[in-house]
N, C-alpha and C positions, 0 to 999 in steps of 0.2 A: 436174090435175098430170100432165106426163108422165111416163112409168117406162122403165128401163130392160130390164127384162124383164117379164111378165105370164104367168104359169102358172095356167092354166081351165081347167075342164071336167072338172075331176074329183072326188071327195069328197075334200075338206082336212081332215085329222085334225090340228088344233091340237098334240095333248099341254100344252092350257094346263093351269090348275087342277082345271079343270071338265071336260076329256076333250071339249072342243067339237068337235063332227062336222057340216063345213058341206058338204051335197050338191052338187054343180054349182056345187063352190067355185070361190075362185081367191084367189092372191097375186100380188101387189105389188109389184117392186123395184126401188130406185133408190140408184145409189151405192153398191150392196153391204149395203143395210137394206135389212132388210121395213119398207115406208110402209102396207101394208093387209091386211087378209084377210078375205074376205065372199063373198057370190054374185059369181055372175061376172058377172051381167045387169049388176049396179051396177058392181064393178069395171072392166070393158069399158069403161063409160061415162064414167068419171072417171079413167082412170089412159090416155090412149092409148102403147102401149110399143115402144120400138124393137124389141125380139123378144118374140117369144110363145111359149109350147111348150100345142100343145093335149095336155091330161090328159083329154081323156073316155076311158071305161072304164078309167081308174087311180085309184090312192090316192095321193095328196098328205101327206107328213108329213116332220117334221124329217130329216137328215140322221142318222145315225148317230156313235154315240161312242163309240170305245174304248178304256176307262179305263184298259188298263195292255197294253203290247204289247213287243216286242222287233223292230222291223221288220225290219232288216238278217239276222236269220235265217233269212229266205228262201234266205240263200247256201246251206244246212243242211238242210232242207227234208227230210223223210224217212233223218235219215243217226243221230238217236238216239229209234229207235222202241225200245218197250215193254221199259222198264227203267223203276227206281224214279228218283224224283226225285236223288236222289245221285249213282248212276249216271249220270242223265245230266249232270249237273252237272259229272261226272271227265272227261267227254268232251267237252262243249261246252267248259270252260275252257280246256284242252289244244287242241282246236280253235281257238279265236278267239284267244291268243297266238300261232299259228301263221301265222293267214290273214288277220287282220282288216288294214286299211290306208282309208285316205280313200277310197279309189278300189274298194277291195270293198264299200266300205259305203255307199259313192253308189249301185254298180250295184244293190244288191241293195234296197236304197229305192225306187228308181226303180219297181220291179219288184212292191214291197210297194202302192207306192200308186196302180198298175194297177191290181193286186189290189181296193184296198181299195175305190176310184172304181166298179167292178165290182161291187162288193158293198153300194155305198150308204153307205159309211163316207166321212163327211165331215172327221173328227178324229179325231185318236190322242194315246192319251198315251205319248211312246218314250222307253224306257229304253237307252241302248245305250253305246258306244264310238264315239266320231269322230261327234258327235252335229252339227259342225259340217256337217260331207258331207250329211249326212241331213237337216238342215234346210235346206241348199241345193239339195238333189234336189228334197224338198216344195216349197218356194217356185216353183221354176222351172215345177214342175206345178199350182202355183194353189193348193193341200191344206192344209187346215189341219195344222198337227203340233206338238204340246208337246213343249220339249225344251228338255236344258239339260247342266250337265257332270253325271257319274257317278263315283263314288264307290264304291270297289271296293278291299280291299288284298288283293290276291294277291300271289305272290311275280313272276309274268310279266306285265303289264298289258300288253294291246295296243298302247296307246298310248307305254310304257315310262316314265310321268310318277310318281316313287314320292309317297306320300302327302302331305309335307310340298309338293310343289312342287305338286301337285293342289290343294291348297287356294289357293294364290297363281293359279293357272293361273285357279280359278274363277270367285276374286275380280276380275279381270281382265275374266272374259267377262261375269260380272254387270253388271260396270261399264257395258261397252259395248252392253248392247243396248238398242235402244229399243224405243219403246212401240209394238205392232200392233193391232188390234182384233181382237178377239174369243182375244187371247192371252193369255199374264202368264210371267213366270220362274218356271221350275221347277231342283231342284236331286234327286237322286238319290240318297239310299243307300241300296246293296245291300240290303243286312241285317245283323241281329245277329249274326252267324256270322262277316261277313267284316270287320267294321267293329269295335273295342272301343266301350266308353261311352264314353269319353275321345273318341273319334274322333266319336262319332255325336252328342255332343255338340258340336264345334266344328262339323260339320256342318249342323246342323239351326241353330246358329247363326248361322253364315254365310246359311244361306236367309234364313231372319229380317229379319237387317240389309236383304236389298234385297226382302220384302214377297214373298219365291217359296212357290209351292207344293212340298211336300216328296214325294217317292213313296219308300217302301222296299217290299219285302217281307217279313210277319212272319207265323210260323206257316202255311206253306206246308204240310210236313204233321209228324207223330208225330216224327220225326227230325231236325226242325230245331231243334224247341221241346227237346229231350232234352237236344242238343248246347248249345243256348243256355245253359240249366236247370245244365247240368253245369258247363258254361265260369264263369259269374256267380252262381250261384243261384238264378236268375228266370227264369221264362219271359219269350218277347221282345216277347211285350205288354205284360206286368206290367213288364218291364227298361223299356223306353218309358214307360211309365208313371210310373217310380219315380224317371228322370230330367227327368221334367218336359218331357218331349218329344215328347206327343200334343195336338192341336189340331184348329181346326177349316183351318187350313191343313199338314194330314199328309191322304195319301193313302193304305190302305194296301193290298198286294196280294194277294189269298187269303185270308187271316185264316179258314183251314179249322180251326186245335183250337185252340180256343176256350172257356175257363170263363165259368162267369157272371158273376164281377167281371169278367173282362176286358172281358165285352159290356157291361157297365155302365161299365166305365171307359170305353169308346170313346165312349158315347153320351152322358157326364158330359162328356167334354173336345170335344164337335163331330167327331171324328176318321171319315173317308169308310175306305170299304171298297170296293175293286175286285174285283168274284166273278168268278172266270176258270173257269166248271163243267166246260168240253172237259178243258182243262189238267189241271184235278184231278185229273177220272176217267180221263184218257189214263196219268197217270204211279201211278195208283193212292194217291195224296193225301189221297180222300176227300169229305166232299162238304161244303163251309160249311153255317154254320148261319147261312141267309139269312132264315128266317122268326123266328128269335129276335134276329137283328139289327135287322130291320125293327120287330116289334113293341119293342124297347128304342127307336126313334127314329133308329140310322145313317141316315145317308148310305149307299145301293149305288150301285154304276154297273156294266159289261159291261165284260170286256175278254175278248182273246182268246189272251191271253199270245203268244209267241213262234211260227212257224211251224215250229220242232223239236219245242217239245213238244205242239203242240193240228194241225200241219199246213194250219189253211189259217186267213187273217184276217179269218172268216165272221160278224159281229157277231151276223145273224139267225141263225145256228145257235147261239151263243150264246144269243140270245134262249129259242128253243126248249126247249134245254136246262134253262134255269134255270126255266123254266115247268112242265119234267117231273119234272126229278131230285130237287126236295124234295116230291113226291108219294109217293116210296118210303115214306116210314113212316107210310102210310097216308091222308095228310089232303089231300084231291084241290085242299085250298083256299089250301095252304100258300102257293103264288106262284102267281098268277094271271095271265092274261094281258094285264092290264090294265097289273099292276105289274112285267111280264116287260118290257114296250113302252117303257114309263118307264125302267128300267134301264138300257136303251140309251139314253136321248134326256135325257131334262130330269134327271134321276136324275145321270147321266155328266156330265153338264154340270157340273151341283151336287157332285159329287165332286172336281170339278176347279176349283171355285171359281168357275165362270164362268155358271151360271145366270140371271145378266142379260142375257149376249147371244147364248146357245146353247139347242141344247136343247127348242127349240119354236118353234112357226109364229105370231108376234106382234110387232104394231108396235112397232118402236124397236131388234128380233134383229136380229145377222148372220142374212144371206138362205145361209143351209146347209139343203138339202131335197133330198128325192129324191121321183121319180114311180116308183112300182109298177106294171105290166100284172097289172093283174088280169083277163087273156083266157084265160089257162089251164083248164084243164080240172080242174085241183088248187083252184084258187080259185076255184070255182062252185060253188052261188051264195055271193055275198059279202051274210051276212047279218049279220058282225060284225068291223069294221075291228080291232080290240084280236086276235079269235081268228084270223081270216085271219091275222096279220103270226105270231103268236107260233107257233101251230101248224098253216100248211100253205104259207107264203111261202118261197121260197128265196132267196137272191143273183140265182141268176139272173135274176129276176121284175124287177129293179132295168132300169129301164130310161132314165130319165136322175137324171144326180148333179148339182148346184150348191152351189157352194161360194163363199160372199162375193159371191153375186147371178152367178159369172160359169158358165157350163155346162163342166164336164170331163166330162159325156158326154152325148151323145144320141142317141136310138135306139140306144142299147147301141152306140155308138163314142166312143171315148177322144178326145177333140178337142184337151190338149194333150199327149198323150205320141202316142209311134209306138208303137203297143203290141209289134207283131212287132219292131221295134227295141230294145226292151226285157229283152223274152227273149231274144234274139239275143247282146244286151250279156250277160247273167250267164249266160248258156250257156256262151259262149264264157272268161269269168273262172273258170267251176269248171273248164272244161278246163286251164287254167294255172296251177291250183293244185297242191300238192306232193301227188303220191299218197298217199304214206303218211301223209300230215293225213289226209285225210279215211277212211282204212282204217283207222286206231287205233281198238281198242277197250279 
């Protein structure tokens, strides 16, 4: 059979069930599927491909997933460092009724999934404003991106759309979209703080009706859960909980303070957790309790929150992190590197509902993978594909990305964006922004 692409010569790290490691692999694609993965002797033989990308001296593994993000924050980028989550919360809001528009949140997409193409991030799941721009930015660059409308009541909305006409608005975009592969509808609320019961019920209902995955954030950190606690009397997993609004289609983000019903409640109702560790420890949050999620049965996936609060959309730094930071209280075994790698890959997938066609190197996936140089001098010798990726690979090392079989980068160039065009564009958009936006503290 002929293929469209064929990627050899390097060791293929599945991330299947079994963590299969095929030396002097190779994959398969045709149409945007993986049709094979095996030696490359055989494959060679059986698959001849319009393009090739030789992988000797690299690793071969799924693309990357980032289970809860805020792209468009690139425009922000260093402007609400080290303050408590609240804090910056006063000033990002305040910010993004100020500056947000289609057209800031194209450029600063555009510029996220450079980024992210750069860093081996093949999927994100974005939480944002004018999610339309951003999924039109994504498409035009080949990227996969979840995304849908957001659900926020503040007194300012960017968008100016107040709650009641946001639900109609939603219902509208539910309608119309159709079906992509290796996608599905998603639908967004904030969180318990910004959203009532009342609200977060007709919302999760709405999702519902058209079959979306739901993302909020709960229990982010000590001061969310307080405010919630005070506001209703529940905390906002126990509130979700209570309103019969956890599932195994809820996504949720940080779930950093955390009781044990609640971890039993999550792992009772199927409900996915997005660990965002940069984030936590950047805004001082705290650190999830990922080894007592896991051992209850959640679902984890990787994200890397927002590029105001974590700074850069580094999935493998991510990785890294969560591979270290539950080693603090002493148990070197707590997250391992095995199940760091997963987190980001088949883990994020499965968070995201989409574990059938993401998420791993196997016949019948979306072909989303990246090749790793493992020529460095940090990656010698590579005696353990799991420990190389988690504890000494960077973004950098990323040296091509494919996405739906087709290449947005090779040999570390971006093939459909103009990268310096890129920058160039949101350079020039913060210059035209209103000073005192971005000086408010």
């Amino acid at each position: 059979m002929n293929v469209d692409l064929l990627v050899h010569g390097g060791d293929v790290l599945t991330v299947d069930e079994t963590g299969t490691v095929v030396p002097d692999g190779a994959v398969a694609v045709h149409e945007g599927e993986i049709v094979a993965v095996g030696p490359a002797r055989h494959l060679r033989a059986r698959h001849p491909a319009a393009k090739e990308i030789d992988a000797e001296g690299c690793l071969v593994l799924p693309g990357l997933v980032n289970a809860h993000t805020h792209l468009a924050m690139t425009l922000l980028r260093g402007r609400a460092d080290d303050v408590t989550l609240q804090g910056f919360l006063e000033r990002v809001l305040k910010w993004e009724a100020e500056l947000l528009s289609p057209e800031t949140v194209a450029a600063a997409v555009r510029l996220a999934v450079a980024e992210s193409v750069r860093a081996g991030v093949t999927s994100a799941l974005d939480m944002y404003w004018f999610h339309e721009a951003a999924e039109r930015s994504a498409r035009e660059a080949g990227w996969r991106l979840l995304t849908g409308p957001t659900f926020m009541d503040v007194p300012e909305p960017p968008d100016g759309l107040a709650y009641e006409e946001r639900l109609a608005w939603a219902r509208r975009e539910l309608t119309a979209q159709e079906p992509r592969e290796g996608l599905r509808p998603v639908v967004f609320a904030h969180s318990a703080y910004t959203l009532s019961p009342p609200q977060l019920t007709e919302v999760f209902a709405l999702a519902r009706e058209f079959g979306a995955l739901v993302h909020i954030h709960a229990a982010e950190n000590a001061t969310e859960v307080a405010t919630v606690e005070v506001r209703y009397g529940k905390r906002p997993v126990e509130l979700l909980d209570s309103l019969g609004l956890l599932g195994p289609d809820v996504l949720l983000a940080h779930a950093v303070d955390l009781t044990g019903p609640e971890i039993a409640a999550l792992a009772r109702t199927g409900t996915a957790v997005a660990h965002c560790p940069v984030s936590n420890l950047k805004l001082g949050c705290g650190i999830a309790p990922v080894p007592r999620l896991l051992s209850a049965g959640v679902t984890v996936g990787l994200g890397t929150d927002g590029a105001v609060s974590s700074n850069a959309l580094d999935v493998l730094g991510a990785v890294r992190q969560a591979a270290l930071v539950h080693k603090a209280g002493g148990d070197p075994t707590a997250v391992g590197a095995e199940q760091a790698v997963r987190m980001a890959t088949i883990e994020g997938a499965r968070a995201l509902g989409l574990a059938d066609r993401l998420g791993s190197l196997e016949a019948g996936k979306r072909a989303d993978l990246i090749v790793l140089d493992l020529g460095g001098p940090h990656l010698r010798p590579a005696h353990d594909p799991w420990s190389t990726l988690a504890y000494t690979a960077q973004s950098a090392d990323v040296r091509d990305t494919v996405v739906d079989g087709r290449v947005l980068m090779r040999d570390r160039t971006l093939t459909t964006l103009d990268e310096q065009a890129v920058i160039s564009e949101l350079e020039a958009v913060v210059r035209s922004l209103p000073t005192r936006a971005i000086r408010c503290s």
